[in-house]
KESEVEX-210453 format. One record per residue (C-alpha): residue in three letters; residue number from 1; x, y, z. Coordinates in Angstrom, 3 decimals. Example, Ala and Ser with C-alpha at 12.3 -4.5 7.8 and 13.67 -1.06 7.14 Angstrom:
PT   residu   num       east      north         up
PT      Ala     1     12.300     -4.500      7.800
PT      Ser     2     13.670     -1.060      7.140
//
This chain:
PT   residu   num       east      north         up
PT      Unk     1    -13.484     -5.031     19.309
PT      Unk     2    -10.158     -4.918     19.850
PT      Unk     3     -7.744     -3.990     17.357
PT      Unk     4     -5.516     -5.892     15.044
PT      Unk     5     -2.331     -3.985     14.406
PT      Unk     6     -0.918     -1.715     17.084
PT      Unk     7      0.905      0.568     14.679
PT      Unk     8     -0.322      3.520     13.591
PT      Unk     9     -0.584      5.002     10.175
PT      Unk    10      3.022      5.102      8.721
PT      Unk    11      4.596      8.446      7.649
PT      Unk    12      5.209      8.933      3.825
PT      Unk    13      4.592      9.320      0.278
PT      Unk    14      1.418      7.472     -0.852
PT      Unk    15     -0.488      7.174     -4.033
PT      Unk    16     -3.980      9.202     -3.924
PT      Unk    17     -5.134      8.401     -7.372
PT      Unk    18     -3.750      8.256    -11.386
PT      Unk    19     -2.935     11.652    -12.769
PT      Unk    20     -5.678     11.068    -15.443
PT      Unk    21     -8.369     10.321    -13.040
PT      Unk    22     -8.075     13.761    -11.514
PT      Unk    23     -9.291     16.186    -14.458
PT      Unk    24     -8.913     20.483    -14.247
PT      Unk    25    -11.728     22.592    -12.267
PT      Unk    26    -13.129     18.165    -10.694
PT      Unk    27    -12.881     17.838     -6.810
PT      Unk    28    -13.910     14.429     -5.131
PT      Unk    29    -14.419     13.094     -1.771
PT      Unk    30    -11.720     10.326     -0.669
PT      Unk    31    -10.903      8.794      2.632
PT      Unk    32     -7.499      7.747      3.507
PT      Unk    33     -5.030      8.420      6.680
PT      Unk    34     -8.118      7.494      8.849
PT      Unk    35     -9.743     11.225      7.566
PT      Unk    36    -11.899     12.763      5.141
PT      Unk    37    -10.830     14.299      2.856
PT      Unk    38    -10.957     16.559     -0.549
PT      Unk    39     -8.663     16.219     -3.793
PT      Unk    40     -9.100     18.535     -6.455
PT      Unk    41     -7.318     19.744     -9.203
PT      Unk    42     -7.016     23.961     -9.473
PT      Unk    43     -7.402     25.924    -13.064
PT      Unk    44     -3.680     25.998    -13.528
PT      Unk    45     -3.670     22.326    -12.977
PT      Unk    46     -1.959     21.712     -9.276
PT      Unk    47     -3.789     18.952     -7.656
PT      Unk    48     -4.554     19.513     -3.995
PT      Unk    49     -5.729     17.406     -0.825
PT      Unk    50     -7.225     19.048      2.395
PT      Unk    51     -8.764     17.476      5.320
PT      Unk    52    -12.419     17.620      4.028
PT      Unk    53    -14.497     19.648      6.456
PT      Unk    54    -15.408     23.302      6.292
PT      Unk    55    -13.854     25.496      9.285
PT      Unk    56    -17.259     27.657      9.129
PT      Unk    57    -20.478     24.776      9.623
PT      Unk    58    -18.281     21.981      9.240
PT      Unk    59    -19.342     21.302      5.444
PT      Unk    60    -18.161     18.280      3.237
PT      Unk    61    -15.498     20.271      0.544
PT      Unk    62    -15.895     17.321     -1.572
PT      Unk    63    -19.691     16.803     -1.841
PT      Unk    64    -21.316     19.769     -3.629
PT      Unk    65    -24.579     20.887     -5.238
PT      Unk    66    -23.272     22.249     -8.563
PT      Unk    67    -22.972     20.803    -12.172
PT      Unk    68    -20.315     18.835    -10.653
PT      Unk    69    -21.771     17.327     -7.741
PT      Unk    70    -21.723     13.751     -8.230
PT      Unk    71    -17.333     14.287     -8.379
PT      Unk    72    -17.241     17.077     -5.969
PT      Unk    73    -17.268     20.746     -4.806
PT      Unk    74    -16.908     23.743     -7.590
PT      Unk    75    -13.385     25.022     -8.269
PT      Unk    76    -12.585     28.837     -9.274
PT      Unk    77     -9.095     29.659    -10.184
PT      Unk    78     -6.513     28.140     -7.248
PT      Unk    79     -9.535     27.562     -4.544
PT      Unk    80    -11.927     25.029     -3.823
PT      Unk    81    -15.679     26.642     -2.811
PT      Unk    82    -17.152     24.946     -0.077
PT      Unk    83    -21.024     24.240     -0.873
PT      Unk    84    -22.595     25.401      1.963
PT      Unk    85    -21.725     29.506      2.061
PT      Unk    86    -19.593     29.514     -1.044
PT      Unk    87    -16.039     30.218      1.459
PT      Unk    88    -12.863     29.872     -0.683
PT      Unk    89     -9.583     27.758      0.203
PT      Unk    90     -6.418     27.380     -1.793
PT      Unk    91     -4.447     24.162     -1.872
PT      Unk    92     -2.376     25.510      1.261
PT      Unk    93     -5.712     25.268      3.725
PT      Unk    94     -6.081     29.189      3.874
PT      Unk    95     -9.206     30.733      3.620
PT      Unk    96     -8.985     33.124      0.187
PT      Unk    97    -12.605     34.745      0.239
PT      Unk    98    -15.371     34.834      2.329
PT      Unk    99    -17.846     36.235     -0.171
PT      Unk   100    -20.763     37.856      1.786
PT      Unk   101    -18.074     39.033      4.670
PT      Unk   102    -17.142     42.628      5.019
PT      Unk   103    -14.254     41.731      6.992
PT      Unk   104    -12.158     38.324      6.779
PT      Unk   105    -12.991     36.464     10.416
PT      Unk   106     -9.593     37.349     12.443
PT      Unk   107     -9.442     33.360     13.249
PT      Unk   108     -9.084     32.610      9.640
PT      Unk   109     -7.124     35.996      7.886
PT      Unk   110     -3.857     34.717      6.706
PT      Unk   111     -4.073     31.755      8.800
PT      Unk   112     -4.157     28.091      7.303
PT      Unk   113     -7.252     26.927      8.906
PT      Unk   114     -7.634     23.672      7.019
PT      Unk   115     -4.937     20.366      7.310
PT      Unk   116     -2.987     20.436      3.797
PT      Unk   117     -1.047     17.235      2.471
PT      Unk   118      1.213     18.597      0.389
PT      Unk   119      1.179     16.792     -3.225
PT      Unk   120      3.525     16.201     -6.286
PT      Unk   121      2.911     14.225     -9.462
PT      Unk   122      4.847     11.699    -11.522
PT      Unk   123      4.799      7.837    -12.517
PT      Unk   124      0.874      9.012    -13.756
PT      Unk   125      0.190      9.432    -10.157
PT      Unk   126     -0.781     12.109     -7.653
PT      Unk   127      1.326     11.681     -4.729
PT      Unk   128      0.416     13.046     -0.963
PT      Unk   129      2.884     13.371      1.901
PT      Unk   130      0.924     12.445      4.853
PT      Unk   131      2.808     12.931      8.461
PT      Unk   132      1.132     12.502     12.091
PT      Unk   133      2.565     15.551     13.094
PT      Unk   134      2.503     17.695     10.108
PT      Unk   135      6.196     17.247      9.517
PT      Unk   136      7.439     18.234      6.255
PT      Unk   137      8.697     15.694      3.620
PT      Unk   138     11.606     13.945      4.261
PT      Unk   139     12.793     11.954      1.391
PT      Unk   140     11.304     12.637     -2.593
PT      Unk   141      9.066     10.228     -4.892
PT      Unk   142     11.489      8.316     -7.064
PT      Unk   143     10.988      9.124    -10.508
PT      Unk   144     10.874      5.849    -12.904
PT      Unk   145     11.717      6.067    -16.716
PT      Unk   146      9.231      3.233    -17.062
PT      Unk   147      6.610      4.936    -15.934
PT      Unk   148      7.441      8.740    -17.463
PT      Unk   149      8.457      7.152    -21.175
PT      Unk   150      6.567      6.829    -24.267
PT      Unk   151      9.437      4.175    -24.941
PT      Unk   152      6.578      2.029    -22.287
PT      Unk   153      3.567      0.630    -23.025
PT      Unk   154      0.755      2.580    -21.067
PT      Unk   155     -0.146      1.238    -17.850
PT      Unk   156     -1.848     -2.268    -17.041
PT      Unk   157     -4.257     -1.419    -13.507
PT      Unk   158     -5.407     -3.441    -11.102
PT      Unk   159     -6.382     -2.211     -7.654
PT      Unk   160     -7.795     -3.857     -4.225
PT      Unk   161     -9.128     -2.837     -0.842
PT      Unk   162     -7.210     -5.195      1.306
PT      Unk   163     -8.142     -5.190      5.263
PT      Unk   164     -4.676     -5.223      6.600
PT      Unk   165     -2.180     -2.678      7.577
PT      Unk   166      0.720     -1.463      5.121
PT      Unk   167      3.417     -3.342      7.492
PT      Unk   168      1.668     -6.908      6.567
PT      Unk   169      1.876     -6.305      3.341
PT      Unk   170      5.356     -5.176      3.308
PT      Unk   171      6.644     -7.908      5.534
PT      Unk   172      6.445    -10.654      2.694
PT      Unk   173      9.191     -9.255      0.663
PT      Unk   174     11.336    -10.709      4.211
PT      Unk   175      9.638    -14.022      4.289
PT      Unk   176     10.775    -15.862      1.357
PT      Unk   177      8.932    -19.384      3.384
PT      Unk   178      5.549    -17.899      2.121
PT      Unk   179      6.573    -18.888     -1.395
PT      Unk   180      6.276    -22.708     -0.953
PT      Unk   181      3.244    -22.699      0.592
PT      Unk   182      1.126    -20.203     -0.363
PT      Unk   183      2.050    -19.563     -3.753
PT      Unk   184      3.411    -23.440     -4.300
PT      Unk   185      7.041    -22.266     -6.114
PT      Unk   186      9.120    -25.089     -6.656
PT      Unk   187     11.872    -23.380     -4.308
PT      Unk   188     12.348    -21.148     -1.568
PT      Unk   189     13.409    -17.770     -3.111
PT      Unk   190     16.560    -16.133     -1.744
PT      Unk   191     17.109    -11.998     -2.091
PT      Unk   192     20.219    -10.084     -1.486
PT      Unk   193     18.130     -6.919      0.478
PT      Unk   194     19.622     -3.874      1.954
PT      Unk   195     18.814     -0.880      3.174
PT      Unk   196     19.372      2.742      3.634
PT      Unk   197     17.012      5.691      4.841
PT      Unk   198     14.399      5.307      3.218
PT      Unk   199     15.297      3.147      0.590
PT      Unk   200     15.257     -0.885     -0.243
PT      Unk   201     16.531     -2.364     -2.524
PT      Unk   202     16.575     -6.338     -3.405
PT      Unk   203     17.597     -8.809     -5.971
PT      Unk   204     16.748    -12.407     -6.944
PT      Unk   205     18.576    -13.664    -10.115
PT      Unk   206     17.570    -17.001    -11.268
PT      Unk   207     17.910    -19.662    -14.072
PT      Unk   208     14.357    -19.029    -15.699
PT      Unk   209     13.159    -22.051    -18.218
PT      Unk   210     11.841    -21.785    -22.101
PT      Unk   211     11.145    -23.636    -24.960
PT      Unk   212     14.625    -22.614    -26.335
PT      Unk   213     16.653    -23.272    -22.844
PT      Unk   214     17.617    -21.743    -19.996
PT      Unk   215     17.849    -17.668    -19.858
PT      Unk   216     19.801    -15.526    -17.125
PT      Unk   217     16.416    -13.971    -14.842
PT      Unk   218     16.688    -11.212    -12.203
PT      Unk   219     13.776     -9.997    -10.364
PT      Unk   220     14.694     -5.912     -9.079
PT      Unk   221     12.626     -5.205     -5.750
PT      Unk   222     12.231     -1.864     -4.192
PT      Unk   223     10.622      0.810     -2.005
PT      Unk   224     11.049      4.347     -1.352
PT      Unk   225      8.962      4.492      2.398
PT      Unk   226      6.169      2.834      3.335
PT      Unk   227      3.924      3.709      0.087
PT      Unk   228      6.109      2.964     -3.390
PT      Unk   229      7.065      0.004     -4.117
PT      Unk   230      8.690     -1.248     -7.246
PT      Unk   231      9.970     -4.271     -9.134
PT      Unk   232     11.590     -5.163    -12.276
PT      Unk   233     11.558     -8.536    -13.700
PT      Unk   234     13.900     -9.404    -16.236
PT      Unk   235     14.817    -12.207    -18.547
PT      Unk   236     11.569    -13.787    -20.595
PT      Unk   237      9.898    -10.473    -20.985
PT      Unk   238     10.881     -7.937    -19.060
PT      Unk   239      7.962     -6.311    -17.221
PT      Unk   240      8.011     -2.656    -14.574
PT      Unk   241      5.401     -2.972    -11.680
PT      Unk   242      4.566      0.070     -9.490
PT      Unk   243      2.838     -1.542     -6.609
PT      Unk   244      1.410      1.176     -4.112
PT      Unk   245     -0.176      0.652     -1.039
PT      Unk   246     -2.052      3.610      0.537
PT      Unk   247     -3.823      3.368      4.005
PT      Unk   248     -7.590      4.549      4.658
PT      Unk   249     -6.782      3.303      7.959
PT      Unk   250     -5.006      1.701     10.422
PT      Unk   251     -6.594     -1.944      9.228
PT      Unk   252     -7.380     -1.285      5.653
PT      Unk   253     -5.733     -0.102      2.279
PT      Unk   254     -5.847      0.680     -1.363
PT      Unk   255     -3.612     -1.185     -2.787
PT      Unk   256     -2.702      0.051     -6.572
PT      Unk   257     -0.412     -2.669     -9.400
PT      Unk   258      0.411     -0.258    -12.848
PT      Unk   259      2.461     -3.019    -14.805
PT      Unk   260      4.384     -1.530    -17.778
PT      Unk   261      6.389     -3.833    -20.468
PT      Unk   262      8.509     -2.076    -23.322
PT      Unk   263      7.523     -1.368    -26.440
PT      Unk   264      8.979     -2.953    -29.995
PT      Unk   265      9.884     -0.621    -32.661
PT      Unk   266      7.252      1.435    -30.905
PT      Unk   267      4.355     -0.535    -30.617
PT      Unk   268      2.587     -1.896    -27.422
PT      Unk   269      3.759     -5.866    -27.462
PT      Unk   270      0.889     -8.361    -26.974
PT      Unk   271      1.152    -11.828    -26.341
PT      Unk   272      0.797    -15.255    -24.326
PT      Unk   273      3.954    -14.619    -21.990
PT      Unk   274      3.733    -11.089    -21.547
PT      Unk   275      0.463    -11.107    -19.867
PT      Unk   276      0.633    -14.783    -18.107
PT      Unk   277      3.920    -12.782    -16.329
PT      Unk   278      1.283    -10.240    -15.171
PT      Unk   279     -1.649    -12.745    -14.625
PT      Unk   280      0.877    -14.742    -12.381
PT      Unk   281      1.910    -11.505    -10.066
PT      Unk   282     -2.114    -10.567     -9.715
PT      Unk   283     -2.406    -14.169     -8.744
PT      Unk   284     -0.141    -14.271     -6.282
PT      Unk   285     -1.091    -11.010     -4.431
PT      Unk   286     -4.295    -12.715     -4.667
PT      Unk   287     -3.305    -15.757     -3.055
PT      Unk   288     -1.784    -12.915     -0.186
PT      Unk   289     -5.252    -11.137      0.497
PT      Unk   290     -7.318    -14.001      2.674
PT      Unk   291     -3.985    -14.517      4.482
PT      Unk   292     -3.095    -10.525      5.479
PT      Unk   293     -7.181    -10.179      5.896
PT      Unk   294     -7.803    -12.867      8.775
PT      Unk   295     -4.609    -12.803     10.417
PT      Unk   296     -3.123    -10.720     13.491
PT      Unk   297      0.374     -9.090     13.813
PT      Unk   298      2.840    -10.592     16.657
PT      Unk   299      5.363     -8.359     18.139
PT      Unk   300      7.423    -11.085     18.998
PT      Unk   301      7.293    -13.887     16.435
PT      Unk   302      8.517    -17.275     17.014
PT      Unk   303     11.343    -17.590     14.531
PT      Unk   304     13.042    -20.665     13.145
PT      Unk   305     16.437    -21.110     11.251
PT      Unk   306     14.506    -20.753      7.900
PT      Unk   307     12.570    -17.728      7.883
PT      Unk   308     13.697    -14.609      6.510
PT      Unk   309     15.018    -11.347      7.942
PT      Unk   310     11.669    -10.423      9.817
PT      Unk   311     13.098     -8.626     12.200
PT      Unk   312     15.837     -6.604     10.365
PT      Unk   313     13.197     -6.147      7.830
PT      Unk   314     10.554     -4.124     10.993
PT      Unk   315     13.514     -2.168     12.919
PT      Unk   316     13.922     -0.754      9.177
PT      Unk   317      9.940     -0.060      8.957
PT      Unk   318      9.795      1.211     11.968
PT      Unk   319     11.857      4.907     11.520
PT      Unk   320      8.025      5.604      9.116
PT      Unk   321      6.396      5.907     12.892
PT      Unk   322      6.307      8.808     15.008
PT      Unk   323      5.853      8.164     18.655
PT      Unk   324      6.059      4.149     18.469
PT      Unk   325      8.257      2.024     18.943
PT      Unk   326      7.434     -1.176     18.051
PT      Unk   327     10.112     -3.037     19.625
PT      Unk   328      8.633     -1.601     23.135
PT      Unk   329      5.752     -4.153     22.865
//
């Protein structure tokens, strides 16, 4: 079967799993950037992601015997123990005890003999940097106040495994023609988008009806790489969505929405239009899924006068791949 994206997995920042779902001394199997893999949390509370197999007999890290087993491998002080012959590795990959060995095996003393993603944590996430090549971060996580703030009511989650590639996805924040037909809006939204490095940024204002009138509306888009997205609506009740798309593999993702709305003399609002504004956002990404999930990417689209910026929107995308060039399709 042939397949239906020829980009691979883009460089980047990507959401692994909420800070809270990741407890001290618990390890768990996951799968994403097309490899197994282990993320566990140490004693001193630095959560960690390896590639998954043991250097020794090629053991699962992430599916152990212990007390523990159904979430993982055990977890003493800064090292993850591998099930099979108890071996040790810290959060860099390295080996840190090989507990029946006299001697440390030369191939593995001081050497980082297991693939490392290197992590950091904020927004209630654990973050990975995952790079083809084992590059080093190049950019940071952006840090939202909605997200680190008591002043915020906790977060609203919804997640999906979409069959599509992170570039689909992406793509509809340049194709503002999807909007009449697929999510039936009454006009064709129009953003002011531009970028730099990394970074987008986008904004739609609009005249946004009530019961009491007209208000002033603004809808904030955003994304820092291929994996954090972000978008503020404003004007009826102003609402914070982290939406996070994280690949298992070249043709499928996690996709993670955390919606956030402020709180009133420090209470958690609750009403009608607070969550119909969050009912209508799930309901148009699910509107999105059956489209992204049965259709194919074309390198060379047949454009019209009234589509978007598609193609100033992928020569922007396309600095997240290492050896590809999509425009040399």
């Amino acid at each position: 079967m042939s397949k239906r994206y020829p980009m691979p997995i883009p460089h980047g920042w990507y959401a692994v799993c909420y800070s809270d779902e990741l407890e001290v001394g618990e390890s768990r199997a996951v799968k994403y950037f097309g490899k197994e893999l282990v993320l566990f949390r140490t004693e001193s509370g630095r959560a960690c992601l390896l590639d998954a197999y043991c250097p020794h007999l090629g053991a699962h890290l992430g599916h152990g015997i212990h007390e523990n087993s159904e979430r993982g491998g055990r977890i003493e002080g800064e090292s993850i123990v591998c099930p099979f012959h108890a071996w040790k590795f810290n959060g860099e990959g390295e080996c840190t005890e090989v507990p029946y060995a006299r001697n440390m095996p030369p191939k593995i003393q001081g050497q980082q003999c297991l693939a490392h993603y290197p992590t950091t944590e904020t927004n209630q996430l654990v973050w990975a940097w995952y790079h083809p090549d084992g590059a080093a971060p190049l950019w940071q996580v952006i840090e939202h106040e909605e997200a680190n703030s008591d002043d915020w009511a906790p977060l609203k989650r919804f997640e999906w495994h979409v069959a599509t590639h992170p570039q689909e996805m992406a793509e509809n924040a340049a194709d503002p023609a999807h909007f009449l037909f697929v999510h039936r809006t009454a006009t064709m939204p129009e953003w002011e988008t531009t970028y730099e490095g990394p970074t987008s940024r986008g904004v739609q204002r609009a005249k946004m009806p009530t019961p009491r009138g007209e208000v002033d509306g603004a809808i904030y888009t955003g994304s820092q790489g291929p994996g954090q997205g972000f978008t503020r609506f404003e004007g009826i009740a102003d609402t914070f969505l982290l939406g996070l798309t994280t690949p298992i593999d070249e043709e499928n993702v996690i996709l993670r929405f955390g919606f956030t709305q402020p709180k009133v003399n420090g209470e958690v609002v609750s009403s009608g239009v607070n969550d119909a504004i969050i009912a209508n956002i799930v309901g148009q990404l699910e509107e999105d899924k059956p489209i992204w999930e049965h259709k194919i990417y074309r390198p060379l689209p047949v454009l019209c006068d009234g589509d978007g910026p598609i193609n100033k929107f992928r020569k922007w995308y396309s600095q997240f791949y290492s050896n590809f060039d999509p425009a040399a399709m």
